[in-house]
C-alpha positions as CSV (number, residue, x, y, z in Angstrom):
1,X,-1.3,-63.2,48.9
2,X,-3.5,-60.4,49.5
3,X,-0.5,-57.9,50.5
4,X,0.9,-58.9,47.5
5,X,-2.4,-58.3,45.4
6,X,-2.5,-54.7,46.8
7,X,1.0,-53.7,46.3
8,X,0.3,-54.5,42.5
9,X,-2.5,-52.3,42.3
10,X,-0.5,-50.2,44.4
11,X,2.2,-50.3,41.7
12,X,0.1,-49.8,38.5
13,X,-2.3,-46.6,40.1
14,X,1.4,-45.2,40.6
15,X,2.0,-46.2,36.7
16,X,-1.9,-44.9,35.4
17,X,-1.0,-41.7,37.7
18,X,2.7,-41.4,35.9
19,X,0.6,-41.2,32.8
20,X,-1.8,-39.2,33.7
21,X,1.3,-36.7,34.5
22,X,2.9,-36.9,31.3
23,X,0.0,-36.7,29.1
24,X,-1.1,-33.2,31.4
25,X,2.6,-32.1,30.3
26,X,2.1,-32.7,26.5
27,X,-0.8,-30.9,26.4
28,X,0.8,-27.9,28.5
29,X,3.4,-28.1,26.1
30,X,1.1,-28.1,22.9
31,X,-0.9,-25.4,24.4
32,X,2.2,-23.5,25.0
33,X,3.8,-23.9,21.5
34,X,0.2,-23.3,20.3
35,X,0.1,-19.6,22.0
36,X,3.5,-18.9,21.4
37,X,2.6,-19.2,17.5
38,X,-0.5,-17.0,17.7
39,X,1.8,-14.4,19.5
40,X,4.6,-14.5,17.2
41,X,2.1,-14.4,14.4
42,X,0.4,-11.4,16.4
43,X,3.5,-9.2,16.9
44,X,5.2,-10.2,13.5
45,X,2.4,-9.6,11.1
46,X,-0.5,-6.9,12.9
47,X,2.2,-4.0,12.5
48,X,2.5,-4.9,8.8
49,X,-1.8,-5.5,8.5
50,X,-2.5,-3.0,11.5
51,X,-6.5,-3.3,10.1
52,X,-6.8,-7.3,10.2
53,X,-9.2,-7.2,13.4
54,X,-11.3,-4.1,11.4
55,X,-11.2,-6.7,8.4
56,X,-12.9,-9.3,10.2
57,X,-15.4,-7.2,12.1
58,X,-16.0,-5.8,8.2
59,X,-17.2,-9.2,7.4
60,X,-18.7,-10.3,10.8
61,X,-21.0,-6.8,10.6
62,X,-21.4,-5.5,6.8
63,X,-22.9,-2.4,8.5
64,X,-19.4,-1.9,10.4
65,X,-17.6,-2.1,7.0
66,X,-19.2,1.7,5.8
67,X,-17.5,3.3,9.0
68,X,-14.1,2.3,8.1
69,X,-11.6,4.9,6.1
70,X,-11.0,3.9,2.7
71,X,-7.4,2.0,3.4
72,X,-9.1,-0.2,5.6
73,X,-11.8,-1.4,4.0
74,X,-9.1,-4.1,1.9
75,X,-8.9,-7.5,1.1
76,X,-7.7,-9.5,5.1
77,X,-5.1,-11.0,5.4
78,X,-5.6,-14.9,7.6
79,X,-4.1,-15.5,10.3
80,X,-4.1,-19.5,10.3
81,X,-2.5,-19.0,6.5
82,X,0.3,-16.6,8.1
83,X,0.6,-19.0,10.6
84,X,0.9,-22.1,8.5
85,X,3.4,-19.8,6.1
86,X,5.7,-19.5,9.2
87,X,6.1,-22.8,10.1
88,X,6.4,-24.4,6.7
89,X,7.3,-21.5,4.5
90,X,4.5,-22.1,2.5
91,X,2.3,-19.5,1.5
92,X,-1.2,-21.1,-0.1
93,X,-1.7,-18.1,-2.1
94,X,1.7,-19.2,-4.0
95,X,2.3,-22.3,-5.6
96,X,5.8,-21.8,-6.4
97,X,6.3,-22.1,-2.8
98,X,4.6,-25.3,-2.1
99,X,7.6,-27.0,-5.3
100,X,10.4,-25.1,-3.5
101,X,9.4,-26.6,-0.6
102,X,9.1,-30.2,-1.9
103,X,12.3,-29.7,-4.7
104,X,14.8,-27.5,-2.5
105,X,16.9,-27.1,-5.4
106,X,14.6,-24.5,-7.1
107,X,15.4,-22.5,-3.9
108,X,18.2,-21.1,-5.5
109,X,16.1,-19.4,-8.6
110,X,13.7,-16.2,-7.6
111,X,10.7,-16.5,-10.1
112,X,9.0,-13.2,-10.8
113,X,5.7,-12.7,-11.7
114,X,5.4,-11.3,-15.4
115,X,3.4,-8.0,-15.5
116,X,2.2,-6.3,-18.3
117,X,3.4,-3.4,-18.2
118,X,6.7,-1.0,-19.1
119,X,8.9,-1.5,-16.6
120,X,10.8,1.9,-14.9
121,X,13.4,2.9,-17.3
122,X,15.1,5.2,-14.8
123,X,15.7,2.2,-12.2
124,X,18.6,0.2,-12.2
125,X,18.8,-2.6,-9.3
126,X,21.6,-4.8,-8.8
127,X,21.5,-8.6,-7.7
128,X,20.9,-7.2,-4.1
129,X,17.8,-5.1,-5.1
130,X,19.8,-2.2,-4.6
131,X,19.6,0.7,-7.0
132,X,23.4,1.4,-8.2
133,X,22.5,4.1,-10.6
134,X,20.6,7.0,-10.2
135,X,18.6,8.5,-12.3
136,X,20.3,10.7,-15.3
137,X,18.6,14.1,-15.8
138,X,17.4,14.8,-19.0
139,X,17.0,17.4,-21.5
140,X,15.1,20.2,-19.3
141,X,12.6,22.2,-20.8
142,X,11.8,25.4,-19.8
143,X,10.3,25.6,-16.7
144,X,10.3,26.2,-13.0
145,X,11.1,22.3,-11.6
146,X,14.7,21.8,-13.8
147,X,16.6,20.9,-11.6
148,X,13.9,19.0,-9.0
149,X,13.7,15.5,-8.8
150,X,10.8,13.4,-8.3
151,X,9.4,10.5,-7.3
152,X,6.1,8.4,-8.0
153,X,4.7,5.5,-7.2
154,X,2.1,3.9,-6.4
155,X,0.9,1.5,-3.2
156,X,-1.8,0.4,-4.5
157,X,-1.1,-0.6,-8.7
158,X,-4.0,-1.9,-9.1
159,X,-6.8,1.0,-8.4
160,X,-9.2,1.2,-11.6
161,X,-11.5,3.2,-13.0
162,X,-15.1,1.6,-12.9
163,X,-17.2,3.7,-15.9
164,X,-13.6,2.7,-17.7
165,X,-12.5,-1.2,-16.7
166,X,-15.8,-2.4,-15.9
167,X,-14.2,-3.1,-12.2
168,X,-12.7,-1.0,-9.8
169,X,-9.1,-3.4,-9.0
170,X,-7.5,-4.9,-12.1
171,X,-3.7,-5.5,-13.7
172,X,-4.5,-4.0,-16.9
173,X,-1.9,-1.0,-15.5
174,X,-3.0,0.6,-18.9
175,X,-6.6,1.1,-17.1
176,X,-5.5,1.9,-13.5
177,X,-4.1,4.7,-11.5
178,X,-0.3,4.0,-13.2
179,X,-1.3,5.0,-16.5
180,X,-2.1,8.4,-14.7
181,X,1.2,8.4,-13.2
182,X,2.4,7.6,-16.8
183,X,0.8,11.0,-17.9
184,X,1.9,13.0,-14.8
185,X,5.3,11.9,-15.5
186,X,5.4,13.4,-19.0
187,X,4.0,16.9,-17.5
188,X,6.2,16.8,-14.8
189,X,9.4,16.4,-17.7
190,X,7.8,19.1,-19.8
191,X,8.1,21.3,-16.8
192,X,12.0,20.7,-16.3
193,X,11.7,17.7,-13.5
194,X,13.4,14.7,-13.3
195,X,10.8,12.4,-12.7
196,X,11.4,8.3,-11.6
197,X,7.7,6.3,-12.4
198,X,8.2,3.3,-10.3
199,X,5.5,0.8,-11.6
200,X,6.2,-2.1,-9.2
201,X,3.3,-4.4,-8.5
202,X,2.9,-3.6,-5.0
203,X,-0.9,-4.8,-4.1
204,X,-0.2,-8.1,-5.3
205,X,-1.9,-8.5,-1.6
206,X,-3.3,-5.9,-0.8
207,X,-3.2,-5.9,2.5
208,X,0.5,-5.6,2.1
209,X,0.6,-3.2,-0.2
210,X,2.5,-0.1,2.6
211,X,4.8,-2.8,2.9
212,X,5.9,-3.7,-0.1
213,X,6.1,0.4,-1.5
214,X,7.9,1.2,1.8
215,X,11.3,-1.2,0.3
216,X,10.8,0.3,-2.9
217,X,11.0,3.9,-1.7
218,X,13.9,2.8,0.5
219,X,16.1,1.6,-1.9
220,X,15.3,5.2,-3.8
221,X,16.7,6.9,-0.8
222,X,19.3,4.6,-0.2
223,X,20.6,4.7,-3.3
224,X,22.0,8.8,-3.1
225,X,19.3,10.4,-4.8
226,X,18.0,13.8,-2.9
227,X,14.0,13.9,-4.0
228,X,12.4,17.0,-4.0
229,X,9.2,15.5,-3.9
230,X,7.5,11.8,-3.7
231,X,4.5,10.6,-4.7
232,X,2.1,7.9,-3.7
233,X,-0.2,8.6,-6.5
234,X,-4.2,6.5,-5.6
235,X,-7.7,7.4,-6.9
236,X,-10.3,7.6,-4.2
237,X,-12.5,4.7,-3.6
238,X,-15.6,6.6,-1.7
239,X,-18.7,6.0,-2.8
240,X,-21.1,2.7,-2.6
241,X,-22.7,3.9,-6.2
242,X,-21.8,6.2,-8.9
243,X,-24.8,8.9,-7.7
244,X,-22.5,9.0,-4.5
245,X,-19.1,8.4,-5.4
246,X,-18.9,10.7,-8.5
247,X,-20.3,14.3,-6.5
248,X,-17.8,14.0,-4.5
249,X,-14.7,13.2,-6.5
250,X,-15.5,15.2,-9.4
251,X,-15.6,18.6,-10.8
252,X,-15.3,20.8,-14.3
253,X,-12.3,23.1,-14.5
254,X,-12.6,25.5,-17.6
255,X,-15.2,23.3,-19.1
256,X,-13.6,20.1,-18.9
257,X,-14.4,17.4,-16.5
258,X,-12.1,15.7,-14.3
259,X,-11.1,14.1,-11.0
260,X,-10.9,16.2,-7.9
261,X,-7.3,16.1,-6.0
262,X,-7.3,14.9,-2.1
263,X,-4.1,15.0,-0.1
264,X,-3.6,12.5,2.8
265,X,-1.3,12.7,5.4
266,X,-1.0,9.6,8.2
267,X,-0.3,11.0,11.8
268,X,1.2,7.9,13.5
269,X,4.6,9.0,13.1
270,X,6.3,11.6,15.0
271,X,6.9,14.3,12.1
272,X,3.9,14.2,10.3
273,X,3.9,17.9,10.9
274,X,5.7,18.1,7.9
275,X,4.0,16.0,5.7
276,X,1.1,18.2,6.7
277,X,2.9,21.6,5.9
278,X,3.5,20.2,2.5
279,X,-0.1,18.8,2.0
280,X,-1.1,21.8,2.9
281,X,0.8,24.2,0.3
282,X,-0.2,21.9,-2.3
283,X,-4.1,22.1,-1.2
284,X,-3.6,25.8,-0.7
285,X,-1.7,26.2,-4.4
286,X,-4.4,24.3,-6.0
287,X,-7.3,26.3,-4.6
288,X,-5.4,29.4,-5.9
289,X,-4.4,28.6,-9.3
290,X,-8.0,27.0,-10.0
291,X,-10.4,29.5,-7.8
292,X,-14.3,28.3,-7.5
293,X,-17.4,29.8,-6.2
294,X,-18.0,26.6,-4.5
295,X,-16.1,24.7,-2.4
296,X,-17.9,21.7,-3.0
297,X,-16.2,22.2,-6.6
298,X,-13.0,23.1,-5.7
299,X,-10.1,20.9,-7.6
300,X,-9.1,20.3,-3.8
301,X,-11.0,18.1,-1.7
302,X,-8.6,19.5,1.2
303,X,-5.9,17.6,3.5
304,X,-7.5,14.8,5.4
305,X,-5.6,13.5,8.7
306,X,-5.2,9.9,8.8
307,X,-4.9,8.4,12.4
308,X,-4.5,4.3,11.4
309,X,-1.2,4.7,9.7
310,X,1.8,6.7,8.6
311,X,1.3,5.7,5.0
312,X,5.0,5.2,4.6
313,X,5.4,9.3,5.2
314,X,7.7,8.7,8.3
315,X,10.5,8.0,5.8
316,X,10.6,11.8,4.5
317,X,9.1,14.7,4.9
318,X,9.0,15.1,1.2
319,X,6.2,12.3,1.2
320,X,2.8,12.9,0.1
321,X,0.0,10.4,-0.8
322,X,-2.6,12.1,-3.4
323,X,-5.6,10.7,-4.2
324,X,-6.7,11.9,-8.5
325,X,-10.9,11.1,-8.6
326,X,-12.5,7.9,-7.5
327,X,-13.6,4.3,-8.6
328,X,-16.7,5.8,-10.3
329,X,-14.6,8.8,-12.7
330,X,-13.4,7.6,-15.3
331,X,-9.8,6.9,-16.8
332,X,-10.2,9.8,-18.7
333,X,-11.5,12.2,-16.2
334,X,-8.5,11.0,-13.9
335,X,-6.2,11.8,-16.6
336,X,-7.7,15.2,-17.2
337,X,-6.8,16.4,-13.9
338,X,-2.5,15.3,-14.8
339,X,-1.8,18.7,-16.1
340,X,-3.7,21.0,-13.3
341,X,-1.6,19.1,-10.6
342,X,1.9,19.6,-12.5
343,X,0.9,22.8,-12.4
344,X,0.4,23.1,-8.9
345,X,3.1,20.9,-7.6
346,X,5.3,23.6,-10.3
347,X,3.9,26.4,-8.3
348,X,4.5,24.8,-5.3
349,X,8.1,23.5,-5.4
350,X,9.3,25.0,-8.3
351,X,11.8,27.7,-8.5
């Protein structure tokens, strides 16, 4: 009786121990799906948010947040939430995708986000996004860019003008930095260019914001259309105050007031050489064409040489990213400085 007694406790330590084994294995297998996620989510989504560790460090030590450049100090993106939209194709920052989701059949409609504002009249996608017609020239006037074709955009749609919208992001588009793009699009014309104003919604988030310009520019250059020049037009956001920010991004050119030009070139691409010998004929044209005793008044800010990204520039070497003012000028003052750089860029890459 006793043998018997101890071959059942025999048999159910063997059962407790069996257990034991499998529950060990769950949890290996838990924790392995768990750090396979976090990678995944790591490598897809840091080269499209290459600032997210900077973002959280930003709000972990406010002091931290006045070192960073001005592209990195933007809204983070979580990595839980791109976690959770990978796994369920949900994002929680859109609803729509929660009901298509729930109601697959609603899958098979895109909704799109109305925006209030003109869209391009020059673009022409298809079904696939692609752009099947390039843009028709126009009447030329006289001047030296007939015959040049340009581009501009904008990454980040939303940049505003403080002393104008009362906040420096909104999607009023007639207060931000497109409504100068709107303007520099009509000097450009009067000067003989053909001129594309892409006004897509690209900041949306804005931590995606490179991402979501870089497919618009692409299907421009996929579509057969030789730029002579594109532009990522922005408006500065240095500054903590108005007594800071406007010194620095503003000066008076033959008595008027406007927003001083910097040009910004991203070095983590192989030929950003180029982007820099164009940057820097546009910063040297300016300084020419609008001479000042003081630098600190110059229409030109300079070229600054950006480290943390390629701002999109490693798609041509006709790229340029230009910054008109900052968050504390205002619309007008941005505005005022349209016809000085159509000027320049004329001078520059005119004939």
């Amino acid at each position: 009786m006793n043998f018997n007694r101890s071959r059942k406790f025999r048999r159910k330590k063997r059962f407790y121990f069996s257990t034991d084994i499998k529950s060990a294995l769950v949890c290996l297998l838990l924790a392995a799906l768990f750090v396979s996620i976090i990678w995944f989510s790591a490598v897809y989504y840091l080269p499209q948010n290459p600032h997210l560790f900077s973002g959280y460090l930003a709000e972990t030590i406010p002091l931290y947040k006045t070192f960073l450049p001005r592209e990195e100090d933007i809204l983070k993106d979580n990595l839980s939430v791109a976690t959770f939209h990978y796994l369920l194709g949900i994002n929680v920052t859109n609803p729509t995708t929660l009901i298509k989701a729930q109601i697959p059949v609603f899958n098979q409609f895109e909704y799109t986000p109305v925006i209030p504002v003109t869209p391009p009249i020059d673009k022409e996608p298809d079904d696939n996004g692609e752009i099947v017609n390039p843009p028709l020239p126009r009447e030329p006037s006289e001047g030296g860019l007939v015959g040049k074709t340009i581009l501009i955009y904008h990454s980040h749609t939303t940049e505003a003008f403080v002393p104008t919208s009362g906040i420096p992001h909104t999607e009023k588009f007639d207060e931000t930095i497109v409504k100068v793009g709107e303007k520099l699009t009509e000097a450009l014309r009067n000067l003989g260019a053909t001129v594309i104003h892409d006004t897509t919604h690209h900041s949306k988030r804005h931590s995606e914001s490179y991402r979501r310009s870089r497919e618009t520019v692409l299907r421009y250059l996929n579509s057969g259309v030789e730029f002579d020049l594109i532009i990522d037009l922005h408006r500065d956001g240095i500054g903590q105050s108005s007594e800071l920010g406007r010194p620095i991004t503003t000066t008076t050119i033959n008595g008027v007031q406007m927003g001083r030009l910097l040009f910004v070139v991203g070095q983590r691409h192989d030929s950003w050489r180029n982007n820099y010998i164009l940057a820097q004929s546009l910063n040297n044209m300016a300084k020419s064409l609008y001479p000042v005793e003081q630098e600190s008044l110059s229409i030109s800010r300079g070229v600054v040489l950006k480290t943390s990204g390629n701002y999109n520039q490693d798609l041509s070497d006709k790229m340029i990213l230009i910054e008109i003012g900052g968050h504390w000028n205002t619309l007008e003052e941005a505005i005022n400085t349209v016809e000085p750089l159509a000027q320049i860029i004329n001078k520059t890459i005119g004939d």
